[in-house]
Structures are given as structure tokens and as C-alpha cells.
N, C-alpha and C positions, 0 to 999 in steps of 0.2 A: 666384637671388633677384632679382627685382624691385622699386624701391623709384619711387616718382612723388610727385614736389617739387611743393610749392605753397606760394611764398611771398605771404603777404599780410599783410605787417610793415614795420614800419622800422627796427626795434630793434638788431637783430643780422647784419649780411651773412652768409647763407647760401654759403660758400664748398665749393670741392669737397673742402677738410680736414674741416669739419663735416659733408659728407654722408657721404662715410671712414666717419667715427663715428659717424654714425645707422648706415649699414649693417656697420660691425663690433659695432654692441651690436645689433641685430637676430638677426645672427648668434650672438652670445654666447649668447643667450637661446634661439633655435635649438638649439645645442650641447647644452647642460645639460638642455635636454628630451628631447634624445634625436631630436630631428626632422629629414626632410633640408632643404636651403634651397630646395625649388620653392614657395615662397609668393611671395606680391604684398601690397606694405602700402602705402599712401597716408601719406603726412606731410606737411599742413599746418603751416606757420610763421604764426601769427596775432596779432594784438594782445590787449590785458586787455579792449577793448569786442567784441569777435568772441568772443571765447571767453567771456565772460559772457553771451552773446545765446545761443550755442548751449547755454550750461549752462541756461539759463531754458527754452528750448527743447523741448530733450530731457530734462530729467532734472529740471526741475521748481524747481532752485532758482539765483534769480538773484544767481548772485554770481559773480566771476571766481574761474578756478583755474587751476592750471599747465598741465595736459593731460588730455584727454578721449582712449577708447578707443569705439571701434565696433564692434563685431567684425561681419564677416557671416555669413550663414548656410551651414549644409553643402551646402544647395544649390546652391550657387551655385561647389563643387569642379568648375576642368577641370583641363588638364593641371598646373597653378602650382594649390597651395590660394592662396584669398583670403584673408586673415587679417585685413583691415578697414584703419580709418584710424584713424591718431593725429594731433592735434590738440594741437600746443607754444604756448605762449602766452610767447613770448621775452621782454615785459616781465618775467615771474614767472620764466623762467631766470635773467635779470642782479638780479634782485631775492634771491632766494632763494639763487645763490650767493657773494655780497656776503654776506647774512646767517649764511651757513654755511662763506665763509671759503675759499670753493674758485672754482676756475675757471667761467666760461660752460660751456664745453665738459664736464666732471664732471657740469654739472648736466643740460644736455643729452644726456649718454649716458644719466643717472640716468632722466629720465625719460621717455627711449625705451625703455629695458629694463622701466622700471614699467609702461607701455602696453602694451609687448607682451606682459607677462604677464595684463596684462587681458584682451586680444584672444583669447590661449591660455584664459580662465575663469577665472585667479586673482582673487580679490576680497581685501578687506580691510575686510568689514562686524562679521564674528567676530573676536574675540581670536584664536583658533584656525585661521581661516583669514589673517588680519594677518600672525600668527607663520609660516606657512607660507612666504605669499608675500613676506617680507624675508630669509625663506632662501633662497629663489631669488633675491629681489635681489643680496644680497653673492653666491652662487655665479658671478650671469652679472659681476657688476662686478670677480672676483677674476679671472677668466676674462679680463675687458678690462686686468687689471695697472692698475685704478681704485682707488684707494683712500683714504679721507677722510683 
């Protein structure tokens, strides 16, 4: 597995314990799907005005969120599949796990694992595919000995 940092924050020091855990929930996520680890994933570390800029962007509506998923295309398989970029908006980590009463770090595995299930196809537009894809959430999170 290949994993390529890019921090452009001030929020949260991106230390090599927090990359640990981006690339042990990558891997979680990995696991339960049954996939090997030759992918390549990009994770940016950004602010609420950068990640609201690229959600206006790309996806049409301006407002900030916690994390954006890119997936790329099958084309672009060589030896490592590409699996795209994720996009963390660390104010909304330290915000949202304050609000939910857990660690930075919980919520940062949380939603690496969420991305990577987007990158993989999971969506959560359906009730039916929502229900799907929070099954696989607790699976890779029970996997990482995460638990709220």
C-alpha cells in the first residue's frame, strides 16, 4: 500500500501516529472487502475554506464538509490499483469529535474508512445503500478495535 501526505492545515499536527492510522483504517477497509493492499490513495489534510472551495467545485454545493472522496478511473490500473484521493477537513475532525464525545484520532480513522468506502463505490444517497455502507463502516471500525 501506498499512502502520499499532503498537509495544507494548521488544525491538527499530522504526526507519523496519525498516519499509523490513516494507513491501518485503509487497510481495515482493505481487509473486509476482501482486497490485496496494492493500491495507492492520496490524503490531503485541509481547512473548512479549502474543502468548501473544492465542494462548490466539484460537487456543486458550497458549503464545508468533513471529507471528500475522488475515486479514479479503471484506467488508470498499473502495477498498485489507484484508488483516488481523500480529502479530511481537520477543523470538522476536532469539531465533530468534541460533538460526538470521542477522540481526533476516532474521528479521523472514521472518516478515512468513510472515504475509502466511497473511493471502493459505496454511496449513502439510498436508505438502502446508507444501510449498506455503515455496515461496512462498523465492520472496518470493529476490525480497527474502534469503538464509540
Amino acid at each position: 500500500m501506498e499512502v502520499y501526505y499532503d498537509d495544507r492545515q494548521e488544525d491538527i499536527e499530522i504526526t507519523e501516529g496519525i498516519k499509523n492510522l490513516i494507513e491501518k483504517s485503509i487497510a481495515a477497509v482493505l481487509k473486509i472487502e476482501e482486497l490485496d493492499e496494492n493500491v495507492e490513495v492520496s490524503v490531503s489534510f485541509v481547512g473548512d475554506e479549502e474543502i468548501r472551495r473544492l465542494n462548490s467545485d466539484y460537487r456543486g454545493i458550497d458549503k464545508s464538509t468533513d471529507v471528500l472522496s475522488f475515486p479514479m478511473d479503471d484506467e488508470f490500473i498499473i502495477d498498485n490499483r489507484i484508488l483516488g484521493d481523500v480529502i479530511i477537513n481537520t477543523r470538522r475532525v476536532m469539531e465533530q469529535a468534541e460533538d460526538l464525545g470521542h477522540s481526533n484520532e476516532r474521528e479521523l480513522s472514521y472518516l478515512t474508512v468513510h472515504s475509502i468506502l466511497h473511493l471502493l463505490g459505496y454511496d449513502h444517497m439510498k436508505d438502502e445503500d446508507k444501510k449498506e455502507m455503515r455496515e461496512r463502516e462498523k465492520l472496518a471500525m470493529k476490525e480497527l478495535s474502534i469503538y464509540r
